[in-house]
Backbone as CSV, one residue per row, in Angstrom:
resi,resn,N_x,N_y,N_z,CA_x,CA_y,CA_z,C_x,C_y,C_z
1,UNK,-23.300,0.386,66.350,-22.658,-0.864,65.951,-21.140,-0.701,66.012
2,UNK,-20.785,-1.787,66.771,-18.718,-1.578,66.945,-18.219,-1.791,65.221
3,UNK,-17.549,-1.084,65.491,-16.329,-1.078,63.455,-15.427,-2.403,64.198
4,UNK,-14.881,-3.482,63.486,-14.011,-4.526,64.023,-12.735,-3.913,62.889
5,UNK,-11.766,-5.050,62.900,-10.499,-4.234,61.993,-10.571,-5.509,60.843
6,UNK,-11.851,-6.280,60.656,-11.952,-6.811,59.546,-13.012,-5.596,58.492
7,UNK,-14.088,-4.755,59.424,-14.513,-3.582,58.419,-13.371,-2.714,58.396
8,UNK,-12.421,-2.381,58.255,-11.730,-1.069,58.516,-10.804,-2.305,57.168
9,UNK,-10.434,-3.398,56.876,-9.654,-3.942,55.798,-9.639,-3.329,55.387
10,UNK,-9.235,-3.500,53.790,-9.579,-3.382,52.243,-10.246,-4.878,51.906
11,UNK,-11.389,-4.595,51.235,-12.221,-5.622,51.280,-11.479,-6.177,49.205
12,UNK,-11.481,-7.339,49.494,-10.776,-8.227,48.715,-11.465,-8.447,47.493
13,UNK,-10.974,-8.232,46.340,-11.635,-7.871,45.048,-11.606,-9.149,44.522
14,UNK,-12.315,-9.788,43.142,-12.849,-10.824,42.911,-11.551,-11.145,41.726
15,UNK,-10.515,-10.388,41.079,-9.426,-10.758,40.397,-8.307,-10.580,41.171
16,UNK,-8.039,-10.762,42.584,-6.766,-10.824,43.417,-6.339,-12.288,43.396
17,UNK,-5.603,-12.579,43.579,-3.976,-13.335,43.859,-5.146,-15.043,44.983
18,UNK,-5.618,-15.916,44.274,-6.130,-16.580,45.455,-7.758,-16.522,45.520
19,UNK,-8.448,-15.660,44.683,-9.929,-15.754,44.367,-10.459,-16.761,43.511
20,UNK,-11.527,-16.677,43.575,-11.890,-17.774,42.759,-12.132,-17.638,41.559
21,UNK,-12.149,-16.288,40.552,-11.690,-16.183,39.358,-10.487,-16.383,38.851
22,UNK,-9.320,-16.405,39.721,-7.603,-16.470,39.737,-7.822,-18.014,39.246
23,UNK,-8.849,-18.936,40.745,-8.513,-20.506,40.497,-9.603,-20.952,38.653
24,UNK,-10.138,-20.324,39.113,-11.168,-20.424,37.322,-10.438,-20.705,36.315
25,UNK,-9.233,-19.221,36.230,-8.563,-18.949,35.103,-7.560,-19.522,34.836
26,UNK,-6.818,-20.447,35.922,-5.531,-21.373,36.708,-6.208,-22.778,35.522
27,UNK,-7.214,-23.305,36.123,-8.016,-24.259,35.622,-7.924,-24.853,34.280
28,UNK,-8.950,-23.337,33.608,-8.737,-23.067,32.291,-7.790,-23.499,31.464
29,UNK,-6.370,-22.580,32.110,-5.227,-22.880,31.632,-4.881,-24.530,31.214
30,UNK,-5.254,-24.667,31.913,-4.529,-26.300,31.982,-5.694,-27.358,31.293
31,UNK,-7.107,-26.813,31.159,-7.745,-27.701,30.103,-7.124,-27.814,28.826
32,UNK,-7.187,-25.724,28.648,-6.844,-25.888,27.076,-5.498,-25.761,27.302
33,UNK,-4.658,-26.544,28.128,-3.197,-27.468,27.748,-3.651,-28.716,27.044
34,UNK,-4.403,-29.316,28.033,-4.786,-30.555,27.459,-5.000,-31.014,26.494
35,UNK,-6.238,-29.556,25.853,-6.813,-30.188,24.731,-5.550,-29.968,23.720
36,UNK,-4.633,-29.046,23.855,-3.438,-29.112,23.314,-2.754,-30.018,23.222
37,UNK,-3.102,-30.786,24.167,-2.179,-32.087,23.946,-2.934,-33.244,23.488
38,UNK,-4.291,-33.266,23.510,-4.876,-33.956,22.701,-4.717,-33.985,21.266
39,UNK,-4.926,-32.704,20.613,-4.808,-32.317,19.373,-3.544,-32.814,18.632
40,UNK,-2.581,-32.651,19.726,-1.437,-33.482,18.867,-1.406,-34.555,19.384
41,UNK,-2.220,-35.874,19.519,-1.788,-37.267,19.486,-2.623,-37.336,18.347
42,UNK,-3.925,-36.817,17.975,-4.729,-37.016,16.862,-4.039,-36.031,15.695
43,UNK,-3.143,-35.872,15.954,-2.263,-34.999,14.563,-1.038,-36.016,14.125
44,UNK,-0.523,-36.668,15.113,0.478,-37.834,15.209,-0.439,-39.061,14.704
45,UNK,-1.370,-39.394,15.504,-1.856,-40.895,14.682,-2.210,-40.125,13.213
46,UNK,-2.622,-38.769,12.590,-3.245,-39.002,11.287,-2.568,-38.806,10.183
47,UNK,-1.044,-37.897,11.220,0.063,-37.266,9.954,0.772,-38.231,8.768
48,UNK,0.533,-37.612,7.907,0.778,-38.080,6.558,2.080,-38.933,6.016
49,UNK,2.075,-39.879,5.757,3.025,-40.720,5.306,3.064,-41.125,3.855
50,UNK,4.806,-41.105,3.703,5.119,-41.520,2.496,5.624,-42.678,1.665
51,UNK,4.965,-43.185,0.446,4.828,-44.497,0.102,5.983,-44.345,-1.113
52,UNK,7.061,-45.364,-1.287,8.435,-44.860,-2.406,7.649,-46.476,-3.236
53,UNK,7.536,-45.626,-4.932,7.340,-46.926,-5.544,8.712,-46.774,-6.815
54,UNK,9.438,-47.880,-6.823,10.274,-48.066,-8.048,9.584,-47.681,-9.109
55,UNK,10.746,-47.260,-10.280,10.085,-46.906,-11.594,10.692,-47.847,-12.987
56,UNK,11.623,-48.926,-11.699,12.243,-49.525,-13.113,11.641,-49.834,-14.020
57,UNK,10.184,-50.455,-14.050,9.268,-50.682,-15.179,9.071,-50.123,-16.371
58,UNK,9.628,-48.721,-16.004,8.963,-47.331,-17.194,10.992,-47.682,-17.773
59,UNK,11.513,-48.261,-17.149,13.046,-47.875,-18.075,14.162,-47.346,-17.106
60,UNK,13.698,-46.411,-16.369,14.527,-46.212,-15.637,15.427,-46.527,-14.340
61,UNK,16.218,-47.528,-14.082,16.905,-47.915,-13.084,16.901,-47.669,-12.159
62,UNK,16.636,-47.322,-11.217,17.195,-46.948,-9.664,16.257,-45.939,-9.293
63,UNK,15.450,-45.416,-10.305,14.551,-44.394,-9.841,13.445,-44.480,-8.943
64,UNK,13.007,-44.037,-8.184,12.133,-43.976,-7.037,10.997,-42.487,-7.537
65,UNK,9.716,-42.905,-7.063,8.435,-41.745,-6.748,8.354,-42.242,-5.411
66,UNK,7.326,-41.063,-5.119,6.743,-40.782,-3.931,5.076,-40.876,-3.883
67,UNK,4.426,-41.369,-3.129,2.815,-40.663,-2.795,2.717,-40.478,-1.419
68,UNK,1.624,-39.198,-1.307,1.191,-39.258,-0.013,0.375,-39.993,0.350
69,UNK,0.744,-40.813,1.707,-0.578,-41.340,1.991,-2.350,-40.842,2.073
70,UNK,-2.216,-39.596,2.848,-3.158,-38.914,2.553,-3.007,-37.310,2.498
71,UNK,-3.866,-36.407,2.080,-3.800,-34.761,1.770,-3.663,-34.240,3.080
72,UNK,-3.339,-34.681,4.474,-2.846,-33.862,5.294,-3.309,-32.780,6.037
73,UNK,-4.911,-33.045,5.220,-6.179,-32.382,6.210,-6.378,-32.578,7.789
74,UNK,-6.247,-33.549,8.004,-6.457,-33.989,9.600,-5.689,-33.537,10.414
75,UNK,-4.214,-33.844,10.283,-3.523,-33.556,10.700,-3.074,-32.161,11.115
76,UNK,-3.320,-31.673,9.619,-3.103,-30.105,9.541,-4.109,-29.502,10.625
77,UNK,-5.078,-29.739,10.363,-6.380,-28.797,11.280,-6.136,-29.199,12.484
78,UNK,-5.670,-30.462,13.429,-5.191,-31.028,14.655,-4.295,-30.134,15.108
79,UNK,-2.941,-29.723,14.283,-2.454,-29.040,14.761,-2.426,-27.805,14.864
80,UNK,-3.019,-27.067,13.853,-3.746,-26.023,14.230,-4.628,-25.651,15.725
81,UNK,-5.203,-26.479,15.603,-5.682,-26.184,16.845,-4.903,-26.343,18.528
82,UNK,-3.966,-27.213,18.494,-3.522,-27.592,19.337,-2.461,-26.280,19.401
83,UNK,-2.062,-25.549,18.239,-1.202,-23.724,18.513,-2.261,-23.175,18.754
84,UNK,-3.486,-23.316,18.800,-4.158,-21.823,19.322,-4.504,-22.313,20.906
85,UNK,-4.716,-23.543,21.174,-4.950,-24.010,22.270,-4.049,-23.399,23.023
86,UNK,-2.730,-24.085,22.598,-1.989,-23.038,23.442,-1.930,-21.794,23.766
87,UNK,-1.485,-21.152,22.478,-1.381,-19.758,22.318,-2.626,-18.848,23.894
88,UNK,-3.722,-19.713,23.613,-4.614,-18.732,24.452,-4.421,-19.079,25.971
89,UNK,-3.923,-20.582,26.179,-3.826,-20.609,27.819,-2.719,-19.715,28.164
90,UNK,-1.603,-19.589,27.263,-0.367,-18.328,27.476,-1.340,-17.188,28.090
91,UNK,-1.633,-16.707,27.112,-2.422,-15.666,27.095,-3.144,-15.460,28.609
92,UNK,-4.209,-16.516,28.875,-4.972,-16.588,29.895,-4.339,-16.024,31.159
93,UNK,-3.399,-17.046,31.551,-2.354,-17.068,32.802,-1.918,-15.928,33.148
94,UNK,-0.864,-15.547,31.802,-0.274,-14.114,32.318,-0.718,-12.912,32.324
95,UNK,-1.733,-12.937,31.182,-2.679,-11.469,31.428,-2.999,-11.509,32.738
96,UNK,-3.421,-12.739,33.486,-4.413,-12.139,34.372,-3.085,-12.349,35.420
97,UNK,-2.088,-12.626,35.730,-0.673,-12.728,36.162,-0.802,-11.026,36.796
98,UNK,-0.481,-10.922,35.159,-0.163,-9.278,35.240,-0.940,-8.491,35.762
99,UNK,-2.178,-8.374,35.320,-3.293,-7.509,36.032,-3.444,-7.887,37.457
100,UNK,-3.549,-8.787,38.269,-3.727,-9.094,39.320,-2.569,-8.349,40.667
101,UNK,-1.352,-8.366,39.789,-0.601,-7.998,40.440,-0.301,-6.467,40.530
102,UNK,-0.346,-6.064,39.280,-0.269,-4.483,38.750,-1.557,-3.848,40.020
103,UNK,-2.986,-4.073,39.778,-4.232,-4.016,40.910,-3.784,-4.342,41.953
104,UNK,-3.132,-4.954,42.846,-2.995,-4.985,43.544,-3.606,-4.059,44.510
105,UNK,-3.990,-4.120,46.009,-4.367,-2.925,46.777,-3.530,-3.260,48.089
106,UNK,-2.752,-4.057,47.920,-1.832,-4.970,49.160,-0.647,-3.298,49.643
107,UNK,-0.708,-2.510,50.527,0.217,-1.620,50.183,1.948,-2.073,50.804
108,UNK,1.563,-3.245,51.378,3.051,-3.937,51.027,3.989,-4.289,50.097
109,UNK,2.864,-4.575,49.352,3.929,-5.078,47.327,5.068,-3.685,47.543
110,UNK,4.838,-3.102,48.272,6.024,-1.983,47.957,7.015,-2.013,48.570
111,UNK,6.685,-2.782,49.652,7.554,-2.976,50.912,8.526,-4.096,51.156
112,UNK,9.095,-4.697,49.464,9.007,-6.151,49.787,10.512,-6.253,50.194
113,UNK,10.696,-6.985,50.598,12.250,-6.907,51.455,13.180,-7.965,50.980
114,UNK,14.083,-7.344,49.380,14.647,-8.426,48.748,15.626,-9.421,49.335
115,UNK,16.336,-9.066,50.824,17.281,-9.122,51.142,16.867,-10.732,51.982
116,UNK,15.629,-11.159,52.599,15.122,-12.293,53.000,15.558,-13.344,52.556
117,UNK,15.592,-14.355,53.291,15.895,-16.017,52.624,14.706,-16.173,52.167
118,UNK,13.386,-15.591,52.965,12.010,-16.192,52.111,11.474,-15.304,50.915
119,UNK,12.071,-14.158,50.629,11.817,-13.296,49.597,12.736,-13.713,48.559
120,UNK,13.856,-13.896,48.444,15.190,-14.814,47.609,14.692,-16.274,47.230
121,UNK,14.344,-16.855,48.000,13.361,-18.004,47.586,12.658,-17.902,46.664
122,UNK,11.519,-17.158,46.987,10.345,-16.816,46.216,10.920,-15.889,44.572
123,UNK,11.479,-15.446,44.871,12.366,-14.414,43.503,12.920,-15.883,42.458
124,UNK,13.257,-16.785,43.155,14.317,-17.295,42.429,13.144,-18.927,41.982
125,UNK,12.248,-19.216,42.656,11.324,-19.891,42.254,10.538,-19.000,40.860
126,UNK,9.959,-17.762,41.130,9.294,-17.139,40.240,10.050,-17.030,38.831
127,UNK,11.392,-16.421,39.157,12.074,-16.682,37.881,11.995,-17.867,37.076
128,UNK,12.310,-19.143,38.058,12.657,-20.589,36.822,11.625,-20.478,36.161
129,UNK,10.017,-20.354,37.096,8.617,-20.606,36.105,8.614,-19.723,35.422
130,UNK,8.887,-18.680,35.380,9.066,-17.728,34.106,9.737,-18.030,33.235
131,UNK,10.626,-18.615,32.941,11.974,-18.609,32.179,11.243,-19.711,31.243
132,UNK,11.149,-21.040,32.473,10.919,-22.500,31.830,9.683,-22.678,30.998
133,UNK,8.554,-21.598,31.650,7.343,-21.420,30.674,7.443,-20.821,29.244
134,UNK,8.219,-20.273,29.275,8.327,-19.636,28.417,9.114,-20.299,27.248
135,UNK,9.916,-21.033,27.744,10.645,-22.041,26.767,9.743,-22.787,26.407
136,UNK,9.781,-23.730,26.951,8.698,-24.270,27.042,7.417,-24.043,25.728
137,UNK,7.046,-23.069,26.093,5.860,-22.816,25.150,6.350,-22.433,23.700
138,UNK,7.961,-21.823,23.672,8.550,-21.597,22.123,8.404,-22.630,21.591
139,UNK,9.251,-23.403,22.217,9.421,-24.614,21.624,8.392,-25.604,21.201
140,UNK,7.323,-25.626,21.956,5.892,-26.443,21.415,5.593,-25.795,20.266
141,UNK,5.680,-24.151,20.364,4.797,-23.206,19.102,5.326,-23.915,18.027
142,UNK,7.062,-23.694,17.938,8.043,-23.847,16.836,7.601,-25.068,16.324
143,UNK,7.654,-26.791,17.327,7.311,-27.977,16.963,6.118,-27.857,15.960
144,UNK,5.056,-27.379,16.231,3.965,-27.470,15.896,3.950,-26.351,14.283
145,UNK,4.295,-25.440,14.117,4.580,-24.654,13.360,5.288,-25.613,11.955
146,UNK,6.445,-26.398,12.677,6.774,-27.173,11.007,6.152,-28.115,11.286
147,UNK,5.107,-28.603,11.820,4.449,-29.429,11.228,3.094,-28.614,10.410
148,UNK,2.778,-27.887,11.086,1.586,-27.283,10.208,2.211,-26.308,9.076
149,UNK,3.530,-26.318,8.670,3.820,-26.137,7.368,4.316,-27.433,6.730
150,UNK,4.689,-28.480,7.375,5.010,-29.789,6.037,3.831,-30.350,5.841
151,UNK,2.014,-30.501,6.440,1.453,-30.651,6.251,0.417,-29.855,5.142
152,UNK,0.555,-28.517,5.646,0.233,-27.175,4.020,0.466,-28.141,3.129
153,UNK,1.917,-28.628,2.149,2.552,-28.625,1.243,2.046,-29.755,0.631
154,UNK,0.985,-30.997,0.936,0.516,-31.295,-0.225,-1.268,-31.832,0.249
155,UNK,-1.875,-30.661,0.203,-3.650,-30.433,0.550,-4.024,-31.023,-0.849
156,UNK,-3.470,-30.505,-2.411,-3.805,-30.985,-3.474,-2.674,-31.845,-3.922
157,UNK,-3.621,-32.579,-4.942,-2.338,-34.251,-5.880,-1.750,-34.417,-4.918
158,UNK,-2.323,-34.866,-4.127,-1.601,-35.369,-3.064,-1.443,-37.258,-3.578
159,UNK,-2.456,-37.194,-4.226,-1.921,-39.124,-4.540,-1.023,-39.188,-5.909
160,UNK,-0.685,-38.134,-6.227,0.164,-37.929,-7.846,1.920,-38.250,-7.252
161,UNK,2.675,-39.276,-8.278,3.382,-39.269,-7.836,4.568,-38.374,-7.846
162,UNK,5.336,-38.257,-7.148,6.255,-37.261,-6.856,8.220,-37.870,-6.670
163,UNK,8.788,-36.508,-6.833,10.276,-37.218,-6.661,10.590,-37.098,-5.368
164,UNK,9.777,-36.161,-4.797,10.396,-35.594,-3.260,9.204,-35.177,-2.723
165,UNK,9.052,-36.528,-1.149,7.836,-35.763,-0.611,8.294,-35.895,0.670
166,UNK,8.150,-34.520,1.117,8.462,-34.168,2.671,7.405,-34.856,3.920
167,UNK,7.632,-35.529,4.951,6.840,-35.924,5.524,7.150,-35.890,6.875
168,UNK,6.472,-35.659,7.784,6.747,-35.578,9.748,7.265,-36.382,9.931
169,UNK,8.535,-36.252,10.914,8.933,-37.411,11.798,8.246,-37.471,12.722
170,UNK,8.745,-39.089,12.956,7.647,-40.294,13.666,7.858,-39.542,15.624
171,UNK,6.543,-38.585,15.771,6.828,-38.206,17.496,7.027,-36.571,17.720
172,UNK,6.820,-35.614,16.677,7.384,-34.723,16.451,6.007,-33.897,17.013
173,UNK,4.525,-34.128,16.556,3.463,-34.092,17.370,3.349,-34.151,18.453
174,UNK,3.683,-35.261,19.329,3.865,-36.029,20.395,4.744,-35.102,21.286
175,UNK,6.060,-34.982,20.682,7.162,-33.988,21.611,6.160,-32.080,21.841
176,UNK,5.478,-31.919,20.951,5.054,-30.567,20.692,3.924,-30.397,21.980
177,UNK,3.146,-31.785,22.173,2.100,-31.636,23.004,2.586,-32.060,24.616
178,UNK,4.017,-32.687,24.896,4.451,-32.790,26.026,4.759,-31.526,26.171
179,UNK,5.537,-30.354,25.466,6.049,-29.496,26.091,4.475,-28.467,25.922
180,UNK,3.835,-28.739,25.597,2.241,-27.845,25.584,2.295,-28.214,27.197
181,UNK,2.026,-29.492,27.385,1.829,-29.663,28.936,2.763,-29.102,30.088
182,UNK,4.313,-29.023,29.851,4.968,-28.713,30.355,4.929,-27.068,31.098
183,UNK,4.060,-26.702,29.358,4.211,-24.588,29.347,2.901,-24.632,30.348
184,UNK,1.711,-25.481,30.517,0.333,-24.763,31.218,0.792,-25.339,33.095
185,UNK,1.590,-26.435,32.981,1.592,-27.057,34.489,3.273,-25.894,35.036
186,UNK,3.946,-25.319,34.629,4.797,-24.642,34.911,4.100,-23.120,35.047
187,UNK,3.340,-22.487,34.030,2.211,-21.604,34.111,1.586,-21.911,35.738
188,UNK,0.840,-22.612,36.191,0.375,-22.876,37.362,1.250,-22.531,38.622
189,UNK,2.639,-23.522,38.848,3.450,-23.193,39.222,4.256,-21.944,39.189
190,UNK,3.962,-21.038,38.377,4.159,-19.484,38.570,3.056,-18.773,38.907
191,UNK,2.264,-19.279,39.173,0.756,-18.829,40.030,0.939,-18.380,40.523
192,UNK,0.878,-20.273,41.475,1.516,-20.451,42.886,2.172,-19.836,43.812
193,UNK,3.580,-19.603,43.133,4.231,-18.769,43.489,4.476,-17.669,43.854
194,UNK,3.597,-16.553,42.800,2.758,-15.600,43.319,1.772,-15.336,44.345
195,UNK,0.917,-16.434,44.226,-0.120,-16.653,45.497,1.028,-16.964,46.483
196,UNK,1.714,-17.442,46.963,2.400,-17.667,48.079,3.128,-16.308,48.537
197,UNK,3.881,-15.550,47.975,4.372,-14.405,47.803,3.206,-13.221,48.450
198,UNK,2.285,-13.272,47.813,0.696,-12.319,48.279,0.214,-12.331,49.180
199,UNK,0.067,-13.953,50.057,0.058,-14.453,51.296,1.056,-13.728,52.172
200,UNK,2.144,-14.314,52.135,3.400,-13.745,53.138,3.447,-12.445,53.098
201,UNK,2.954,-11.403,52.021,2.730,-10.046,52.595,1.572,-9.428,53.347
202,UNK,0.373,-10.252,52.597,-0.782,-9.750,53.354,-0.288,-10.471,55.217
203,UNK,0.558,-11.323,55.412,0.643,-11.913,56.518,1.515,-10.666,57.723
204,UNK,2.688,-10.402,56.775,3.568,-8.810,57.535,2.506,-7.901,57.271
205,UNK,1.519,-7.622,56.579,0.519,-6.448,57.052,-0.153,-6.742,58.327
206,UNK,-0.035,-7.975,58.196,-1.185,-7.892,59.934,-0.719,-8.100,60.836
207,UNK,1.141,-8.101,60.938,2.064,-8.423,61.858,1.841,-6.825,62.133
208,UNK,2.219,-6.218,61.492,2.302,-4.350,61.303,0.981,-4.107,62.222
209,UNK,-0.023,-4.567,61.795,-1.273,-3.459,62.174,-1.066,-4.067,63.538
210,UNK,-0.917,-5.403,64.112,-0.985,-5.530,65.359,0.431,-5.473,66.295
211,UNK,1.633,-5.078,65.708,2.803,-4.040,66.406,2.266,-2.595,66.463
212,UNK,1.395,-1.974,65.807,1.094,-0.567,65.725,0.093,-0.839,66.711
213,UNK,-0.868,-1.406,66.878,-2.119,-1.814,68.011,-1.218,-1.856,69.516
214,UNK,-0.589,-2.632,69.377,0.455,-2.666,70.691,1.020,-1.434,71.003
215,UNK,1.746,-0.938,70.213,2.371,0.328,71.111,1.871,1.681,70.988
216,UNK,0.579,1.679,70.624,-0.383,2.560,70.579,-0.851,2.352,71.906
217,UNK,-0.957,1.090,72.199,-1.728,0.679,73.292,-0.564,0.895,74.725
218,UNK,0.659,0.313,74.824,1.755,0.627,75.820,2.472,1.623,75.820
219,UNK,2.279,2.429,74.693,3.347,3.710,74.674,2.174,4.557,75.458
220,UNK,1.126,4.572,75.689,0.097,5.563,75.998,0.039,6.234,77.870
221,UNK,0.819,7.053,78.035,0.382,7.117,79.438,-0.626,7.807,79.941
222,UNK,-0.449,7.243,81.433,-1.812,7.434,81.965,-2.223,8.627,82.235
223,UNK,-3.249,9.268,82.013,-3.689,10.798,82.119,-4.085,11.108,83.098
224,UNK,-3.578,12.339,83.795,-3.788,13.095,84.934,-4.851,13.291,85.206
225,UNK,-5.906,13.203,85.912,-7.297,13.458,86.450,-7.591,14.744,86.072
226,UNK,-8.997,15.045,85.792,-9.052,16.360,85.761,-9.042,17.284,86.837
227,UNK,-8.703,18.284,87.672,-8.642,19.168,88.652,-9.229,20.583,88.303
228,UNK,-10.596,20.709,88.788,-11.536,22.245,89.243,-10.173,22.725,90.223
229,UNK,-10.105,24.035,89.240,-9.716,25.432,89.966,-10.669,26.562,89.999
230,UNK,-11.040,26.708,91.871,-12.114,27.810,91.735,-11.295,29.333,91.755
231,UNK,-11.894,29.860,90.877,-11.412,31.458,90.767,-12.539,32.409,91.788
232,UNK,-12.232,33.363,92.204,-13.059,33.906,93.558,-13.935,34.708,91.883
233,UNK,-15.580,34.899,92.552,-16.203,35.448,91.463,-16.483,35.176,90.755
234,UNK,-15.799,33.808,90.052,-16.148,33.371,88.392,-16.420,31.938,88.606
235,UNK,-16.668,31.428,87.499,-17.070,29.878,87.821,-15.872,28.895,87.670
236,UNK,-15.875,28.366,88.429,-15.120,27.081,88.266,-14.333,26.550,86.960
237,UNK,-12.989,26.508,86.750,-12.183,26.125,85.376,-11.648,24.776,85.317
238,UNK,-11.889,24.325,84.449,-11.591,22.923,84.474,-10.369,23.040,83.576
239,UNK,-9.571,22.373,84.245,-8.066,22.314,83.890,-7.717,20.989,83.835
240,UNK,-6.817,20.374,82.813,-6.047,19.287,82.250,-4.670,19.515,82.001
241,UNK,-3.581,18.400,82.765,-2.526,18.230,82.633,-1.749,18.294,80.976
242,UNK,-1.384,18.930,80.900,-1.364,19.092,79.413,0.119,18.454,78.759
243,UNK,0.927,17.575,79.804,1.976,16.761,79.700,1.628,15.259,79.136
244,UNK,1.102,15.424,77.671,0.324,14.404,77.139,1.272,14.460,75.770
245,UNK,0.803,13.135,75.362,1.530,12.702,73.905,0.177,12.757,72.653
246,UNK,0.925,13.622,71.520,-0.598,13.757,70.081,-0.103,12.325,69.468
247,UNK,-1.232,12.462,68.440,-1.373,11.405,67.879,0.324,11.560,66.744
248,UNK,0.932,12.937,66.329,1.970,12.448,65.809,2.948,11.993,66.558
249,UNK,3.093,11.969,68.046,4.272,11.729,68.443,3.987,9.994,68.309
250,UNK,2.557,9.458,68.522,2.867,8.385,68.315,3.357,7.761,67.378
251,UNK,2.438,7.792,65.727,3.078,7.816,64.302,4.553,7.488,64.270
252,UNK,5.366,8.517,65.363,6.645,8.853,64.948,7.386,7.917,65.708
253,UNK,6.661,7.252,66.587,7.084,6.060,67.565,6.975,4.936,66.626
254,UNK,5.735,4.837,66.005,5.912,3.604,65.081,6.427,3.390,64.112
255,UNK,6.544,4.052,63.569,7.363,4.356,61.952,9.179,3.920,62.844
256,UNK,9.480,4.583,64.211,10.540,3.836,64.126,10.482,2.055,64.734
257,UNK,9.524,2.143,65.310,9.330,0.470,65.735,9.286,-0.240,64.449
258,UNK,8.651,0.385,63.052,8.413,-0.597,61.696,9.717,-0.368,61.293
259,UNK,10.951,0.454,61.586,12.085,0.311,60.613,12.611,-0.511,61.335
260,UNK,12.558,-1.024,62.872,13.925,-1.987,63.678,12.996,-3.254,63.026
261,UNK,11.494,-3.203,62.916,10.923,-5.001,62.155,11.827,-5.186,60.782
């Protein structure tokens, strides 16, 4: 059976750059954005509001209470969930970011040639989604964080009245679950980016193997016939031109043909 130079690859593992566990986990990401961003519109319609009743009745002038509208259960647990939602698509993306790339078996990742307009591109795309995800996702955590502490603060007597009751501003949910969306669809977009990057090298590996195929193939000259020399008495010696090229002189031909690519 002929070997082709698709058996002779490296046969392509099921967590590389572009598989269909990569697109699974891509996916993922961006549900539980969603449901992240679900969680906070149902944390926004339920978050707790505050009702000011005068006290002039009891005597005192100008004085004001407070009640909560309600104990801040709903809300609270909404947003709870909508930080772990997040928290884990973070998680999802870049673990497998990282591992995918770290595994790698591409033996180009080593070779990468910063000095390119299309490698400078790609560097400077990868950065923003790094940077912007990452903001991005502080800033939702943080949003979401004082709300799931001004919501803590009244679970009990919550209908007792009060002098001072802290309560969410009107959208503060709302802003927490746009930038949730912002951190999983920028997440993607640093995929991407990667997958595009993984491409264009696996693409110079097969520029390589078929410049090395070529002048393996034209550097090769043609070999002298074999020529019988009879010796008187003895048998016949078969003799070969021995003005031939080894396999390192070729190596040493290509290695400089891959430094002028």
């Amino acid at each position: 059976m002929a070997v082709t130079h698709a058996d002779l690859a490296p046969k392509r593992k099921k967590t590389d750059l572009g598989s269909k566990t990569g697109l699974f986990l891509v996916v993922l990401c961006i549900l539980f954005g969603l449901l992240c961003f679900i969680c906070c519109l149902v944390a926004e319609a339920t978050r707790s509001e505050a009702t000011w009743i005068s006290t002039t009745d009891k005597g005192n002038t100008g004085d004001y209470e407070c009640t909560y509208s309600s104990s801040g259960r709903t809300p609270l647990l909404s947003a709870a969930g909508a930080f772990l939602a997040l928290g884990v698509a973070m998680m999802i993306i870049h673990t497998y970011l990282l591992y995918a790339v770290s595994k790698s078996t591409s033996p180009d990742l080593i070779a990468w040639d910063p000095d390119s307009d299309f490698a400078k591109s790609l560097t400077w795309q990868a950065g923003f989604f790094f940077v912007a995800t990452w903001i991005c996702f502080a800033v939702g955590e943080i949003l979401l964080l004082i709300g799931l502490s001004v919501e803590s603060g009244h679970l009990t007597n919550w209908d007792a009245p009060k002098t001072n009751c802290l309560i969410i501003r009107q959208g503060l949910f709302c802003s927490a679950g746009v930038f949730g969306l912002l951190t999983v669809f920028l997440a993607a977009g640093l995929y991407m980016t990667a997958l595009r990057a993984y491409k264009y090298l696996q693409e110079q590996e097969h520029i390589r193997r078929e410049v090395l195929e070529a002048s393996v193939f034209y550097a090769s000259p043609p070999t002298s016939p074999r020529r019988i020399r009879a010796v008187a008495n003895e048998n016949p010696i078969v003799t070969q031109n021995q003005n031939h090229h080894s396999l390192l002189d070729y190596l040493a031909e290509f290695d400089k043909l891959a430094t002028l690519i």
